[in-house]
C-alpha positions, 0 to 999 in steps of 0.5 A: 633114180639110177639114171645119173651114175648109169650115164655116167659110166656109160659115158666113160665107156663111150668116150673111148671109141673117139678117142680110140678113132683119132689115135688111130687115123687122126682129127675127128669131127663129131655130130651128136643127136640125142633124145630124152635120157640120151641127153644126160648121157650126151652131157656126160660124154661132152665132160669126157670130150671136153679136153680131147684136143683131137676131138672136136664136138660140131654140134649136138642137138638135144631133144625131150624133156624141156624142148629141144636145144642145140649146142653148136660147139662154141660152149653154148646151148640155146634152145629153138622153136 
């Protein structure tokens, strides 16, 4: 299955364009909604955004496969009804 590398050389690229907003016109809040195999690529992209001090992932909800969760920004992910 080529999903993991694909996400993870997706997420690379994608994590640019934060990255490139904050350095142009500053501070950036982020909120990310995704879904079935979005969510690997989501998880991918947090590892890219983890340190960006710039950058600050709000919140990020996940949806498929286990059942949705959401990540809301203090390091952890709990799963909702």
């Amino acid at each position: 299955m080529q999903t993991i590398p694909k996400s993870k050389q997706a997420a690379e690229v994608l994590a640019e364009t934060p990255r490139k907003a904050a350095a142009d016109s500053g501070f950036k809040v982020v909120d990310i909604v995704a879904h079935s195999v979005g969510s690997r690529l989501t998880l991918e992209l947090l590892k890219h955004l983890s340190n960006a001090e710039e950058i600050l992932v709000r919140r990020n909800y996940f949806d498929g496969g286990s059942g949705p969760n959401i990540y809301d920004g203090s390091q952890r992910c709990e799963q909702i009804a």
